[in-house]
PDB file with SEQRES, HELIX, SHEET and CRYST1 records, atoms N, CA, C and O in Angstrom:
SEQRES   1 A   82  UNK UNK UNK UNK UNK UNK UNK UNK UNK UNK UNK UNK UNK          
SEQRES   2 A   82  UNK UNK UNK UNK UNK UNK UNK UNK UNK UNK UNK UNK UNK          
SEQRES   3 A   82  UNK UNK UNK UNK UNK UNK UNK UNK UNK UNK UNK UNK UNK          
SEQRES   4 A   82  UNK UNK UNK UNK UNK UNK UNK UNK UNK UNK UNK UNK UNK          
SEQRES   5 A   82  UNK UNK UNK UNK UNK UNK UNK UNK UNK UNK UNK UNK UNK          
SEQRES   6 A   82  UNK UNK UNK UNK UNK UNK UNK UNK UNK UNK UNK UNK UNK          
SEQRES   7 A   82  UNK UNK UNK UNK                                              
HELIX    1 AA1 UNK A    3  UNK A    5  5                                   3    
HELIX    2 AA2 UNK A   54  UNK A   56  5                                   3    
HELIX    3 AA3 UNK A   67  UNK A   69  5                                   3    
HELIX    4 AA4 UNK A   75  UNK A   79  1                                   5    
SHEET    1 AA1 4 UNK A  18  UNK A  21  0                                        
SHEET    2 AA1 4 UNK A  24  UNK A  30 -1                                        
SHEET    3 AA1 4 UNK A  41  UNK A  48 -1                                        
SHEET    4 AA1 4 UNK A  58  UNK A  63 -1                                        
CRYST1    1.000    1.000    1.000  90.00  90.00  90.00 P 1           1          
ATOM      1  N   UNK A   1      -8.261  -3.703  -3.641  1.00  0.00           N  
ATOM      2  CA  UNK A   1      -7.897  -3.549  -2.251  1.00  0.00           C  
ATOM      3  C   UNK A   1      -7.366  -2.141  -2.054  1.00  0.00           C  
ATOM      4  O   UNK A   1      -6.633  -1.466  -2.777  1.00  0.00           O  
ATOM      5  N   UNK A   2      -7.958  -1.865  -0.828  1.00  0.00           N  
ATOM      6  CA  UNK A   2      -7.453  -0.376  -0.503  1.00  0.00           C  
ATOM      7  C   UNK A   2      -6.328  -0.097   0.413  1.00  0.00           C  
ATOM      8  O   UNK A   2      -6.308  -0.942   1.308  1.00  0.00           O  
ATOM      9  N   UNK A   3      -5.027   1.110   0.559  1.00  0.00           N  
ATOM     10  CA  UNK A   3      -4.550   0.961   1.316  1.00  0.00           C  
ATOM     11  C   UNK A   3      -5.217   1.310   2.764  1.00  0.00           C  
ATOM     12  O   UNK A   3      -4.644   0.980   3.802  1.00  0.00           O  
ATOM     13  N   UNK A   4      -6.515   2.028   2.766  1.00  0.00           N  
ATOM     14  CA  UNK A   4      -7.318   2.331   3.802  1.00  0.00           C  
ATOM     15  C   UNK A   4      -7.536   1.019   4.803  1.00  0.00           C  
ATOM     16  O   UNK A   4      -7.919   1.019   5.973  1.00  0.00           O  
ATOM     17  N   UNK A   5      -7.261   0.191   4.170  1.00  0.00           N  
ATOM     18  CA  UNK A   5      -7.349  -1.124   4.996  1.00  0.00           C  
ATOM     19  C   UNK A   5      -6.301  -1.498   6.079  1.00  0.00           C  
ATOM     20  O   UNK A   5      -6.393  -2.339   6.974  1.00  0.00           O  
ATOM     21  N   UNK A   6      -5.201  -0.589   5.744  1.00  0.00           N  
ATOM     22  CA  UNK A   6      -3.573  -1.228   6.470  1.00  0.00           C  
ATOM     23  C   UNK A   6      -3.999   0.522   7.305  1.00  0.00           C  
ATOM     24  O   UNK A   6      -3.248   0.905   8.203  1.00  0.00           O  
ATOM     25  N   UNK A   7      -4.785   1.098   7.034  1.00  0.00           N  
ATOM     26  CA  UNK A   7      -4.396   2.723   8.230  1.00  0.00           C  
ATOM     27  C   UNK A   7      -4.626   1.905  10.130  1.00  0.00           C  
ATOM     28  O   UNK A   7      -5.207   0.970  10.680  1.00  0.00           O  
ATOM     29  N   UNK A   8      -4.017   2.675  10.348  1.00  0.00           N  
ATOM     30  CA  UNK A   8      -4.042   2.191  12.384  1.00  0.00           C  
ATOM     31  C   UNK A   8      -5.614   2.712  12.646  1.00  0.00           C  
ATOM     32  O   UNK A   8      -6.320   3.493  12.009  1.00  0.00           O  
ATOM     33  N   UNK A   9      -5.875   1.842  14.009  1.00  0.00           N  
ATOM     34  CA  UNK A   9      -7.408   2.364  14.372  1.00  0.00           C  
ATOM     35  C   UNK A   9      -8.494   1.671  13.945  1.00  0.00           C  
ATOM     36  O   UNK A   9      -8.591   0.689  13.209  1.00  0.00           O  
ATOM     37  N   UNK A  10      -9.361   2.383  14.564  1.00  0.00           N  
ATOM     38  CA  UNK A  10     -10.732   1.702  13.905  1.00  0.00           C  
ATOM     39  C   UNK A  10     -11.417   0.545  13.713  1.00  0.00           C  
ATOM     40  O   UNK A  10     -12.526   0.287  13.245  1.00  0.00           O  
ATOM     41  N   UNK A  11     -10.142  -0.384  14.369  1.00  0.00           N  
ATOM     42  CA  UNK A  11     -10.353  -2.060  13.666  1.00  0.00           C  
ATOM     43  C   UNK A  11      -9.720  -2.356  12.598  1.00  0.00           C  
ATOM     44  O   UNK A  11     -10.095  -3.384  12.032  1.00  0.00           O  
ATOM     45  N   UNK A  12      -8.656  -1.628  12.022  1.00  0.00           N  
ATOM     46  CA  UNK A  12      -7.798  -1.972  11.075  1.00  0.00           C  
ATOM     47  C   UNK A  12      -6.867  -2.046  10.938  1.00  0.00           C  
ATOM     48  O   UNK A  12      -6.136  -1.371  11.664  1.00  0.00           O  
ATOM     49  N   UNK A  13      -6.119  -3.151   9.639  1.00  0.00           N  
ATOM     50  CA  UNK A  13      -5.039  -3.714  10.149  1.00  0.00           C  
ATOM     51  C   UNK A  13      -3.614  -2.770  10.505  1.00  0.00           C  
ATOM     52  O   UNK A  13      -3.421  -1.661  10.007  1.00  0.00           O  
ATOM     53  N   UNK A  14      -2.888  -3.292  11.245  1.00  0.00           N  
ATOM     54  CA  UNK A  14      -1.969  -2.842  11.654  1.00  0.00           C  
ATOM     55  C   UNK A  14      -0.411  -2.954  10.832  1.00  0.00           C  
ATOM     56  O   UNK A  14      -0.451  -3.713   9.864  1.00  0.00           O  
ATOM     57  N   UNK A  15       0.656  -2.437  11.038  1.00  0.00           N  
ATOM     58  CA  UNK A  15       1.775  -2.749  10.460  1.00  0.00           C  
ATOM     59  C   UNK A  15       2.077  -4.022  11.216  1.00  0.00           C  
ATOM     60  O   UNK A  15       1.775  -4.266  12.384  1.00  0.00           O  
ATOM     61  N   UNK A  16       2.956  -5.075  10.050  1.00  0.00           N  
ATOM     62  CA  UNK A  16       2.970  -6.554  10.135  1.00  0.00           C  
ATOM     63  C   UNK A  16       1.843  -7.295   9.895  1.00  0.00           C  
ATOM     64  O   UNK A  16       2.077  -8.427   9.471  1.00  0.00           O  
ATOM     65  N   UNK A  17       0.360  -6.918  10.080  1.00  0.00           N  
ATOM     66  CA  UNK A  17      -0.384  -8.049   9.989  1.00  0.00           C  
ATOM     67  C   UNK A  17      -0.818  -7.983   8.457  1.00  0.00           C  
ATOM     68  O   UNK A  17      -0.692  -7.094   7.615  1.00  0.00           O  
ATOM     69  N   UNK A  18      -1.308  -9.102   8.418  1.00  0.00           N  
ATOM     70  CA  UNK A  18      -1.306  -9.935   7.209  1.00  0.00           C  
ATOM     71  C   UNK A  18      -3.083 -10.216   7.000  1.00  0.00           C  
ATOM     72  O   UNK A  18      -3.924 -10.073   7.887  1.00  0.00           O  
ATOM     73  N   UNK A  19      -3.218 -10.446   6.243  1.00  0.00           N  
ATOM     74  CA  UNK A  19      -4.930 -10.527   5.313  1.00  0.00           C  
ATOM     75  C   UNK A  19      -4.952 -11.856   4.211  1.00  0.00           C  
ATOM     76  O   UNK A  19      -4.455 -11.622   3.110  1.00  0.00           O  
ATOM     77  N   UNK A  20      -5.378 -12.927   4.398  1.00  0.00           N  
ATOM     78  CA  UNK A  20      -5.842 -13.699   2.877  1.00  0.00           C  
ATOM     79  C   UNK A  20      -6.639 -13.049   2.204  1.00  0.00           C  
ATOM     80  O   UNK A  20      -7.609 -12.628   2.835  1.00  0.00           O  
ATOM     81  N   UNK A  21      -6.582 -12.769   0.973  1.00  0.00           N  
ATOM     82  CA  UNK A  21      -7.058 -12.455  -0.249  1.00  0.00           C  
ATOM     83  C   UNK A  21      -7.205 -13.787  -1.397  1.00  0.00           C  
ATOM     84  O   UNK A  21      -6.400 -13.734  -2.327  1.00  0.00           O  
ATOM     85  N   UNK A  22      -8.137 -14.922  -1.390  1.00  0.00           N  
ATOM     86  CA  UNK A  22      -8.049 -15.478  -2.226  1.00  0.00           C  
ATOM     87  C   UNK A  22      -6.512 -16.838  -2.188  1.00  0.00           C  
ATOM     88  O   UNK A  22      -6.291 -17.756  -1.398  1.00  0.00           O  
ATOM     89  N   UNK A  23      -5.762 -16.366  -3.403  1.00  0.00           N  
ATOM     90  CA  UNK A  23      -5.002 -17.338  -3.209  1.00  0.00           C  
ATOM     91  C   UNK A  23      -3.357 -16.449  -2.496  1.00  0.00           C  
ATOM     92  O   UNK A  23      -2.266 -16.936  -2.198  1.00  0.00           O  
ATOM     93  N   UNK A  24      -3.919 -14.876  -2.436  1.00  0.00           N  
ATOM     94  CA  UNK A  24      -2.863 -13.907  -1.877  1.00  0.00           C  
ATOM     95  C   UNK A  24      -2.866 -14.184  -0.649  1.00  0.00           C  
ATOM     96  O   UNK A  24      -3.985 -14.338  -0.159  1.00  0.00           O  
ATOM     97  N   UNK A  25      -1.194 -14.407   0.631  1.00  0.00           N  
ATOM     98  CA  UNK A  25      -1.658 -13.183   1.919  1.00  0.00           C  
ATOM     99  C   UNK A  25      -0.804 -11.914   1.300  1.00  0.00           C  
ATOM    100  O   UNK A  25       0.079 -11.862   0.444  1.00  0.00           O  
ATOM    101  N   UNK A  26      -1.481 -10.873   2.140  1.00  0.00           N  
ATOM    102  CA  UNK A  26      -1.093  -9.415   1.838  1.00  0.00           C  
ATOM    103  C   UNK A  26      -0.433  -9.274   2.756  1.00  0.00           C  
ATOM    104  O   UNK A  26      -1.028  -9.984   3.567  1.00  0.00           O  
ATOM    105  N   UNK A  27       0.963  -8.590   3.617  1.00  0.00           N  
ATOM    106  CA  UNK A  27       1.223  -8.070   4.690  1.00  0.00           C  
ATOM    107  C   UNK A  27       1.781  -6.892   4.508  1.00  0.00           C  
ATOM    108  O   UNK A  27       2.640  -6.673   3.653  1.00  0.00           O  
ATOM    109  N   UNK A  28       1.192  -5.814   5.536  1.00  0.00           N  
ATOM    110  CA  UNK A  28       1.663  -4.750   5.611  1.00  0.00           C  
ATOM    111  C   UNK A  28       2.833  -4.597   6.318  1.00  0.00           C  
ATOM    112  O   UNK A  28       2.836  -4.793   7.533  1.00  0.00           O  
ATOM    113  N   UNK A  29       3.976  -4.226   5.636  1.00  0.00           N  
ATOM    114  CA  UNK A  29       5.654  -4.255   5.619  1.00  0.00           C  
ATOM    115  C   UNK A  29       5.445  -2.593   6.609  1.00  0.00           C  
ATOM    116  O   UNK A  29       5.855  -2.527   7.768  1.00  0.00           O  
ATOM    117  N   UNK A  30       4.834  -1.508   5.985  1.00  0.00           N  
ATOM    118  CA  UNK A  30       4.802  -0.721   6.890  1.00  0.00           C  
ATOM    119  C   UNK A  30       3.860   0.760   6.150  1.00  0.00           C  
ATOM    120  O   UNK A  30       3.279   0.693   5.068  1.00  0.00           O  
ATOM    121  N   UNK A  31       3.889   1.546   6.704  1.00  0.00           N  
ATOM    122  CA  UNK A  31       3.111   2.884   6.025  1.00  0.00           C  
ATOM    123  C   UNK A  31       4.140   4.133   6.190  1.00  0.00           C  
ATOM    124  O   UNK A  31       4.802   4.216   7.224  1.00  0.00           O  
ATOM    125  N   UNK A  32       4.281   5.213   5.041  1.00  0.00           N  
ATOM    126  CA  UNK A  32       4.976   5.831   5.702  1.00  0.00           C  
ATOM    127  C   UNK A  32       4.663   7.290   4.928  1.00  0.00           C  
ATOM    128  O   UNK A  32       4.456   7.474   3.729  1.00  0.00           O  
ATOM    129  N   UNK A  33       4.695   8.106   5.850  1.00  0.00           N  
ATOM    130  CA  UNK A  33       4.003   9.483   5.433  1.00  0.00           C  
ATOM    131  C   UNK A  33       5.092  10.402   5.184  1.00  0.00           C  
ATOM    132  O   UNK A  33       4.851  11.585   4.945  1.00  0.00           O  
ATOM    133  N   UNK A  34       6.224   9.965   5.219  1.00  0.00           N  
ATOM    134  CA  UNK A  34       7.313  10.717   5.141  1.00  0.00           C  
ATOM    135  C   UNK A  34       8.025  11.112   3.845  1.00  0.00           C  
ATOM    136  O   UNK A  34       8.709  12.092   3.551  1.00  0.00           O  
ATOM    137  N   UNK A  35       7.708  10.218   3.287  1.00  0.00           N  
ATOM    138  CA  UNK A  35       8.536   9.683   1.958  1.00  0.00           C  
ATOM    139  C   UNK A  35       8.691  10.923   0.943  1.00  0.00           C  
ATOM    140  O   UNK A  35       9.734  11.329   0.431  1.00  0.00           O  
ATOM    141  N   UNK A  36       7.178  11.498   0.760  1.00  0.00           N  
ATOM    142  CA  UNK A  36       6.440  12.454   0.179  1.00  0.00           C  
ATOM    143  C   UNK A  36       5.518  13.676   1.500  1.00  0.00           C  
ATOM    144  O   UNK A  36       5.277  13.597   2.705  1.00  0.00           O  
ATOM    145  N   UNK A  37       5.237  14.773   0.344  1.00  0.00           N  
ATOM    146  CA  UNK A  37       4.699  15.634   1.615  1.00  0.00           C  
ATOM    147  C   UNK A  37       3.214  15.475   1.759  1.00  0.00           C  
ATOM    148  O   UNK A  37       2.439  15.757   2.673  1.00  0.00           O  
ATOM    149  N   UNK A  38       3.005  14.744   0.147  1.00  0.00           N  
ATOM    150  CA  UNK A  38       1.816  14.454  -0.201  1.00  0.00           C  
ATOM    151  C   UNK A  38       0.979  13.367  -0.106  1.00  0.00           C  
ATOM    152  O   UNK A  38      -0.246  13.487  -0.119  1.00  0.00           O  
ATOM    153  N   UNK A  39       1.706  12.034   0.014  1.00  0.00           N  
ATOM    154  CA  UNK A  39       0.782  10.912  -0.502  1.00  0.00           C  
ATOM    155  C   UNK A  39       1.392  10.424   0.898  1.00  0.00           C  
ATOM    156  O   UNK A  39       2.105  11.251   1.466  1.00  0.00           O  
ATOM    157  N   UNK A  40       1.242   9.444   1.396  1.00  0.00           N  
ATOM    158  CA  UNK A  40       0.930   8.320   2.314  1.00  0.00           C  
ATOM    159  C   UNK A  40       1.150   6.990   1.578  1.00  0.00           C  
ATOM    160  O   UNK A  40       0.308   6.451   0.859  1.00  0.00           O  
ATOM    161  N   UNK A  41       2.480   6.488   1.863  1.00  0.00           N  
ATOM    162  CA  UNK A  41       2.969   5.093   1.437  1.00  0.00           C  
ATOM    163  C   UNK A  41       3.107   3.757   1.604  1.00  0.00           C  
ATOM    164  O   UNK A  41       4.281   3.395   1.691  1.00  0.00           O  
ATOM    165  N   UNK A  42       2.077   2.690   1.696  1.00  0.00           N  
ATOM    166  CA  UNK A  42       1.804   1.857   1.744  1.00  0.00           C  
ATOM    167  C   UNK A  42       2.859   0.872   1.429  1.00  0.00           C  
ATOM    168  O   UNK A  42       2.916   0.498   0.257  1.00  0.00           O  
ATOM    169  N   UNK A  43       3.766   0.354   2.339  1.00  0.00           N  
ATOM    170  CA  UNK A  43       4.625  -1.105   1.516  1.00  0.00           C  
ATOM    171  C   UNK A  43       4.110  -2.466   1.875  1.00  0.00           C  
ATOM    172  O   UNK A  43       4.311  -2.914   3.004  1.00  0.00           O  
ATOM    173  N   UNK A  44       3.450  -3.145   0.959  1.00  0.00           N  
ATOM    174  CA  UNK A  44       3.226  -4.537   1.194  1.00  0.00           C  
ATOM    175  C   UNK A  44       3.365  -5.373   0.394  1.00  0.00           C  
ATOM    176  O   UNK A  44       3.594  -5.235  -0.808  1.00  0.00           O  
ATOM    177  N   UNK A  45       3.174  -6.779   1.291  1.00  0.00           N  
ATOM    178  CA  UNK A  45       4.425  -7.803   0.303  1.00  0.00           C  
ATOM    179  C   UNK A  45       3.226  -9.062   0.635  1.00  0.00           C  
ATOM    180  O   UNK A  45       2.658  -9.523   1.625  1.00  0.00           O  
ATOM    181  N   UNK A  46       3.249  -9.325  -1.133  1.00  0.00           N  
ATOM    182  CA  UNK A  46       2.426 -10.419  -1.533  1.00  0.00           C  
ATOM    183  C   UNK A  46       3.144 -11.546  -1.572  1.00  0.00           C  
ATOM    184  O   UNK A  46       4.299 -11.609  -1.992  1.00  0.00           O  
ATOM    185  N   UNK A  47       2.191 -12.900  -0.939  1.00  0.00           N  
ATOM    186  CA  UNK A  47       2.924 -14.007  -1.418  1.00  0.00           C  
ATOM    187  C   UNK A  47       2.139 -14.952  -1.671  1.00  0.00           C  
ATOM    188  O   UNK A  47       1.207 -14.883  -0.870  1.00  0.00           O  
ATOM    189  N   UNK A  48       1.973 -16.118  -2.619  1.00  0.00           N  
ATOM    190  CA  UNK A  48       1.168 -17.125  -2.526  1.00  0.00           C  
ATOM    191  C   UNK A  48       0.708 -17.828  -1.404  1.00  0.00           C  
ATOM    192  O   UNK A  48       1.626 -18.231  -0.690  1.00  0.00           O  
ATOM    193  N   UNK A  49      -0.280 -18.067  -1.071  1.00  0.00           N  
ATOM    194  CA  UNK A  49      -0.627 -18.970   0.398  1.00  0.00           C  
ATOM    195  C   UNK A  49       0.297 -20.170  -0.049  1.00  0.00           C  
ATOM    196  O   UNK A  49       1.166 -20.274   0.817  1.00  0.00           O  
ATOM    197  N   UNK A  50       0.450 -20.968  -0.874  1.00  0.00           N  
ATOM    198  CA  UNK A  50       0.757 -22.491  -0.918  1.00  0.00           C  
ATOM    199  C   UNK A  50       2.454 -22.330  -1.623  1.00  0.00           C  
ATOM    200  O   UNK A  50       3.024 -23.013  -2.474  1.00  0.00           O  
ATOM    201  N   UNK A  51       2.910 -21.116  -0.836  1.00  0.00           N  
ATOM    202  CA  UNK A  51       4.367 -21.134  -1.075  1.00  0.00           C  
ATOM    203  C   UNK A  51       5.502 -20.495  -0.250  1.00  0.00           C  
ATOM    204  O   UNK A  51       5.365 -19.295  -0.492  1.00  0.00           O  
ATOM    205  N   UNK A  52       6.560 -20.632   0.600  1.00  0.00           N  
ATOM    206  CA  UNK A  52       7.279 -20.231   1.420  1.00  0.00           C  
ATOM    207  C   UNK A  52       8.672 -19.472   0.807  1.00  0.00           C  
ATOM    208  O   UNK A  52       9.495 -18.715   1.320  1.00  0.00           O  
ATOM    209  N   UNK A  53       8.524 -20.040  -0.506  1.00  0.00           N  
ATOM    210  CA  UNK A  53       9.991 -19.417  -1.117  1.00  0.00           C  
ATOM    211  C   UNK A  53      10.092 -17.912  -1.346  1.00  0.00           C  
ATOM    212  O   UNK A  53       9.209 -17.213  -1.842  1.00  0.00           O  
ATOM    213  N   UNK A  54      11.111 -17.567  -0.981  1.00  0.00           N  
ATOM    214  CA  UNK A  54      11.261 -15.718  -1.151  1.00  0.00           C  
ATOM    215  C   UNK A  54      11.160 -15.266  -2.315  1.00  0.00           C  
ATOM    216  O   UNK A  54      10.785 -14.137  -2.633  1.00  0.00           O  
ATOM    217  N   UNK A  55      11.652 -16.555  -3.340  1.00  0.00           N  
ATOM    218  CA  UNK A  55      11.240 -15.816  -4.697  1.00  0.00           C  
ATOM    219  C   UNK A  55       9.990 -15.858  -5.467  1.00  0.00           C  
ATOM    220  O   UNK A  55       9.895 -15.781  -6.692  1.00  0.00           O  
ATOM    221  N   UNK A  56       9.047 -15.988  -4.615  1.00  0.00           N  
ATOM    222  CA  UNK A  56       7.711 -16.089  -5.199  1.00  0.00           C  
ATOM    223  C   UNK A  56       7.030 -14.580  -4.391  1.00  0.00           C  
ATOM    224  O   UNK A  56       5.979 -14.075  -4.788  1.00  0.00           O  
ATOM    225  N   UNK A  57       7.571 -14.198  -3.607  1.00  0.00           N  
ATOM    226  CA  UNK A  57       6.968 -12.706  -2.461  1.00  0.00           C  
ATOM    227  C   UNK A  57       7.493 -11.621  -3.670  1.00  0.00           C  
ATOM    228  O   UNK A  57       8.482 -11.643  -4.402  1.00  0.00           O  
ATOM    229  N   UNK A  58       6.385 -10.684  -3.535  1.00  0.00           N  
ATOM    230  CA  UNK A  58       6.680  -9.930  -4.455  1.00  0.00           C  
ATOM    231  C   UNK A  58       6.102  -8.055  -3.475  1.00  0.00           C  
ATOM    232  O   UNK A  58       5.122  -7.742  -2.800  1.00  0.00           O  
ATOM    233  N   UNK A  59       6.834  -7.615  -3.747  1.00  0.00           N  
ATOM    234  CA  UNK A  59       6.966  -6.098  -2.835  1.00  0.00           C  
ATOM    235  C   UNK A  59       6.329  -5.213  -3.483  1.00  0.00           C  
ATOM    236  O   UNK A  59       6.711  -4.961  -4.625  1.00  0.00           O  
ATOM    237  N   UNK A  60       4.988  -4.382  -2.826  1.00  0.00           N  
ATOM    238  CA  UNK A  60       4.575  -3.008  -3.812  1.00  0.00           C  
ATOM    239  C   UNK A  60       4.536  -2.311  -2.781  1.00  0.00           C  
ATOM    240  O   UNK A  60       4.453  -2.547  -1.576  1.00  0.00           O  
ATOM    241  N   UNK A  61       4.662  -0.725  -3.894  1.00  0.00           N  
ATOM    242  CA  UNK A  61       4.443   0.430  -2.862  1.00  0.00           C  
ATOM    243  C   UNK A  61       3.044   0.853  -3.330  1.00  0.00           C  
ATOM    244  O   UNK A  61       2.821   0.899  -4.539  1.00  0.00           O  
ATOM    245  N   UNK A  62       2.188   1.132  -2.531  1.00  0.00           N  
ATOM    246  CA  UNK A  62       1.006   1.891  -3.060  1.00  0.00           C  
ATOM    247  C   UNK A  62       0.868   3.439  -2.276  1.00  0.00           C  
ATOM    248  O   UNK A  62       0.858   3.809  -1.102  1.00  0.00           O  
ATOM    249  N   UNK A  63       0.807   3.855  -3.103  1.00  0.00           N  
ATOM    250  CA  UNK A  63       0.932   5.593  -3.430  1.00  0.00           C  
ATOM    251  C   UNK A  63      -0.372   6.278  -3.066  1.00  0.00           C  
ATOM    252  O   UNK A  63      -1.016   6.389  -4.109  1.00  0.00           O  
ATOM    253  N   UNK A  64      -1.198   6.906  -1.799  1.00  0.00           N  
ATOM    254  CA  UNK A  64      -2.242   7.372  -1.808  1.00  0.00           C  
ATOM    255  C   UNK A  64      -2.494   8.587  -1.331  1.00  0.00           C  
ATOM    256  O   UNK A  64      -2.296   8.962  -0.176  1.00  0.00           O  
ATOM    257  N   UNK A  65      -3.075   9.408  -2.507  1.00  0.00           N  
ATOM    258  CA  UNK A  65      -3.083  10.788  -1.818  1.00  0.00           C  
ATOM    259  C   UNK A  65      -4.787  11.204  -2.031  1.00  0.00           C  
ATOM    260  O   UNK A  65      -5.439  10.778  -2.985  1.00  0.00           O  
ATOM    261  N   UNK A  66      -5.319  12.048  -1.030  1.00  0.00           N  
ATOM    262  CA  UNK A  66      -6.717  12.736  -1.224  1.00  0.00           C  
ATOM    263  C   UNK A  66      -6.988  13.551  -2.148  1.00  0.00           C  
ATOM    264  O   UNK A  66      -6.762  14.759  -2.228  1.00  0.00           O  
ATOM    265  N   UNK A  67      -7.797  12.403  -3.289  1.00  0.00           N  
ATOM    266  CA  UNK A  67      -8.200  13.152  -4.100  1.00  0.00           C  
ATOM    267  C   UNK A  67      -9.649  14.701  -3.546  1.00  0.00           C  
ATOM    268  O   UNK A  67     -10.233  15.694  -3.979  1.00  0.00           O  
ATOM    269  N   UNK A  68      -9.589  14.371  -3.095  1.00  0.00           N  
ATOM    270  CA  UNK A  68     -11.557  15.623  -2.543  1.00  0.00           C  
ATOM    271  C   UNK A  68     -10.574  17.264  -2.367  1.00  0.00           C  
ATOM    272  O   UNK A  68     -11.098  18.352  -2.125  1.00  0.00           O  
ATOM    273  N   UNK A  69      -9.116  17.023  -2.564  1.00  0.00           N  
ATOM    274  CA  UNK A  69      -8.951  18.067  -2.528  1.00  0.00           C  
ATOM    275  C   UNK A  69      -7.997  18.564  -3.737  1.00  0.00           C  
ATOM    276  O   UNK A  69      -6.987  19.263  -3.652  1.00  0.00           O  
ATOM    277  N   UNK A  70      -8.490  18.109  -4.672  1.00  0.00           N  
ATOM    278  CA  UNK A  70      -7.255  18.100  -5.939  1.00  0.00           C  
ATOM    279  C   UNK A  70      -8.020  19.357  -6.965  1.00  0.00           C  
ATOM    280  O   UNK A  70      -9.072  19.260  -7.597  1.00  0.00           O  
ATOM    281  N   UNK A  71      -7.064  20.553  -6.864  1.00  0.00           N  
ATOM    282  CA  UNK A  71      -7.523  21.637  -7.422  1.00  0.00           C  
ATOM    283  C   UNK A  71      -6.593  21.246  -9.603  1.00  0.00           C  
ATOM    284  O   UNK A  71      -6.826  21.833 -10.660  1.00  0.00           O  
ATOM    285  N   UNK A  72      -5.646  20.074  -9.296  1.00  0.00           N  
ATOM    286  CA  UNK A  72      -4.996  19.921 -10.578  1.00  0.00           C  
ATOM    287  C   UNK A  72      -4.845  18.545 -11.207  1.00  0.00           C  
ATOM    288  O   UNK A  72      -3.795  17.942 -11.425  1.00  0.00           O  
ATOM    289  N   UNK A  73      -6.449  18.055 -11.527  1.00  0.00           N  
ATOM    290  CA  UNK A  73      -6.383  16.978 -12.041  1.00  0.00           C  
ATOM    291  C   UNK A  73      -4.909  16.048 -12.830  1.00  0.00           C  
ATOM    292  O   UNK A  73      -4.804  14.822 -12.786  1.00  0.00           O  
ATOM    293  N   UNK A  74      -3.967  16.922 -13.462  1.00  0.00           N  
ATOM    294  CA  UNK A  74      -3.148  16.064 -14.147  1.00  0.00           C  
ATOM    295  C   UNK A  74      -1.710  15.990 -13.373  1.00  0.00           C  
ATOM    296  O   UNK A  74      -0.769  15.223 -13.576  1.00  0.00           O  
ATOM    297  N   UNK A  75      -1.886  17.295 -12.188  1.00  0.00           N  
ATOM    298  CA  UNK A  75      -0.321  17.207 -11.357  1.00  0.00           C  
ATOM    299  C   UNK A  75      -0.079  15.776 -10.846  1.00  0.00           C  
ATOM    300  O   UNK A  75       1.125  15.802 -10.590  1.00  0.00           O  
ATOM    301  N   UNK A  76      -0.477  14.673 -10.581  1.00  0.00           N  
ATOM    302  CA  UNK A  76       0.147  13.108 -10.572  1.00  0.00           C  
ATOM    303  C   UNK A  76       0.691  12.747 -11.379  1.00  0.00           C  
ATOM    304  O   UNK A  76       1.805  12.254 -11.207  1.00  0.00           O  
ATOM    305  N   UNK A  77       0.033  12.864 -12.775  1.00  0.00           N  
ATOM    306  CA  UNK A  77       0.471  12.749 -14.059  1.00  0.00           C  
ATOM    307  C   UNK A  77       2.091  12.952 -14.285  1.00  0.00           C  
ATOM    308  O   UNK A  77       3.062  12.236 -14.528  1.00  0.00           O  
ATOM    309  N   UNK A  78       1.778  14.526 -14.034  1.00  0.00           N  
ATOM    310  CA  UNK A  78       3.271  15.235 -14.443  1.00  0.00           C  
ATOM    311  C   UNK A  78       4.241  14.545 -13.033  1.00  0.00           C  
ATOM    312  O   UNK A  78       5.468  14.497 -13.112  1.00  0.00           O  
ATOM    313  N   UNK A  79       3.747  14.215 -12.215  1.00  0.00           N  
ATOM    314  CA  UNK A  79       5.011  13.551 -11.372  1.00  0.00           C  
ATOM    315  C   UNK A  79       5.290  12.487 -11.594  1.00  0.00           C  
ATOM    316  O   UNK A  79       6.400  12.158 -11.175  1.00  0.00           O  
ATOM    317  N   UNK A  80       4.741  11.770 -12.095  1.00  0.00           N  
ATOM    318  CA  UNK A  80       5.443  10.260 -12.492  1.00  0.00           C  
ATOM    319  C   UNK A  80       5.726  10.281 -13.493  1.00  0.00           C  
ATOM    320  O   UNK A  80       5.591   9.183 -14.032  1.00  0.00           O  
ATOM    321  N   UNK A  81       6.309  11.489 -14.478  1.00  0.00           N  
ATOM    322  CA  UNK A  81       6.699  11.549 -15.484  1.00  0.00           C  
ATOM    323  C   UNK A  81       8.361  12.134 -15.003  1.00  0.00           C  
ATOM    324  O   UNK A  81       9.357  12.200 -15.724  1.00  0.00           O  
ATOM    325  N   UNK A  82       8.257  12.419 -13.896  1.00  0.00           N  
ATOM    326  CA  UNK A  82       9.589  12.951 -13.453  1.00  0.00           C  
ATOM    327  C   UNK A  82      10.615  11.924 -13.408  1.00  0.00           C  
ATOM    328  O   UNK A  82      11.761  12.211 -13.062  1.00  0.00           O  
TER     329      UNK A  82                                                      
END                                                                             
């Protein structure tokens, strides 16, 4: 799954809405371009369809930046080593 799926526009989903995936829903918690100067931050929160309890929702950030313009294949590397 891409975060290209949660961008505004186009017919795609919006912040708050939600997607079944199987036995996942996905909801997009929110996007945020701020965080970094670089990447575009995806927060969404998985939960089982056949479960309501909070401790089964589980929170990711997904991290996306344009690769078509990456003059330094390993500079990601060296940042998540920071």
């Amino acid at each position: 799954m891409s975060a290209d799926v949660w961008k505004r526009g186009g017919g795609t989903r919006s912040v708050g809405e939600s997607q079944r995936y199987g036995s996942l829903i996905v909801r997009n918690i929110r996007v945020d371009g701020t965080v970094d100067p670089l990447f575009n931050v995806t927060h969404l929160e998985l939960r089982p369809v056949d479960s309501n309890d909070e401790a089964d929702v589980l929170t990711v950030e997904h991290w996306q930046w344009d690769w078509q313009h990456m003059c330094d294949v390993h500079w990601p590397f060296r940042v998540l080593r920071k």
